[in-house]
N, C-alpha and C positions, 0 to 999 in steps of 0.2 A: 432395510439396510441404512438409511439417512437418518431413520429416527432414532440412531443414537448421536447424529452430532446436534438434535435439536434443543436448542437453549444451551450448548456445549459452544458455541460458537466463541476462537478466539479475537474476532477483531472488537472494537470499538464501533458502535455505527455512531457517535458523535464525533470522535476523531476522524471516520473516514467519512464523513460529511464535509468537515473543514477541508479536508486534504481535496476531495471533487470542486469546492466554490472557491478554491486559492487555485486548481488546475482550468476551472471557469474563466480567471480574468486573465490567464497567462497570454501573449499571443502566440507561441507556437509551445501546446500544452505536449506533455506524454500519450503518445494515441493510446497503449497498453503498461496500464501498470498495475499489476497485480495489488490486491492491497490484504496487508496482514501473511503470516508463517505459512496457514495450512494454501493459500494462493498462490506464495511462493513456491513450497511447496510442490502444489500439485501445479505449479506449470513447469516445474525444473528453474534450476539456477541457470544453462546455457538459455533459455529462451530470454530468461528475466533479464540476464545482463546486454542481449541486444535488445529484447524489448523496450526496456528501462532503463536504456544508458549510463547501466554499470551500478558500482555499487552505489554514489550518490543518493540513485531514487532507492535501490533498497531500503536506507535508512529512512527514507521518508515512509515507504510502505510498511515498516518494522512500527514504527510511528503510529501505527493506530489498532495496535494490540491491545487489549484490554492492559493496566499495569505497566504501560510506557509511560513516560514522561507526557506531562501535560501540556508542556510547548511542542511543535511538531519543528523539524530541523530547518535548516535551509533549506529552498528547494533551490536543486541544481541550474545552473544559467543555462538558456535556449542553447 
């Protein structure tokens, strides 16, 4: 069943590396944030928007799709 999204995968793992070591130095970082569509996705939009305080972090989690923009956005204030 998995081995078709293998090598299929939409996020970035360099993008979503940046996104984990800029959540690294935060002091009060996002406990859950899904990162990348199929994440969103499959956790739903109501969990995302209390998990990840709205759409802000969305945009930062859309942020490390393969084909985003190469800067990642602002991340939302504590």
């Amino acid at each position: 069943m998995l081995g078709q999204y293998f090598g299929n995968e939409t996020r970035d793992p360099a993008k979503a590396a940046q996104v984990v070591l800029k959540l690294a130095y935060r002091e009060a970082p996002a406990v859950r944030l899904p990162l990348g569509s199929d994440a969103l996705h499959n956790s739903g939009e109501a969990d995302t928007a209390c998990a990840a305080s709205g759409a802000a972090w969305r945009q930062v989690s859309l942020a490390t799709e393969r084909g985003a923009p190469a800067s990642l956005p602002a991340f939302p204030q504590s």
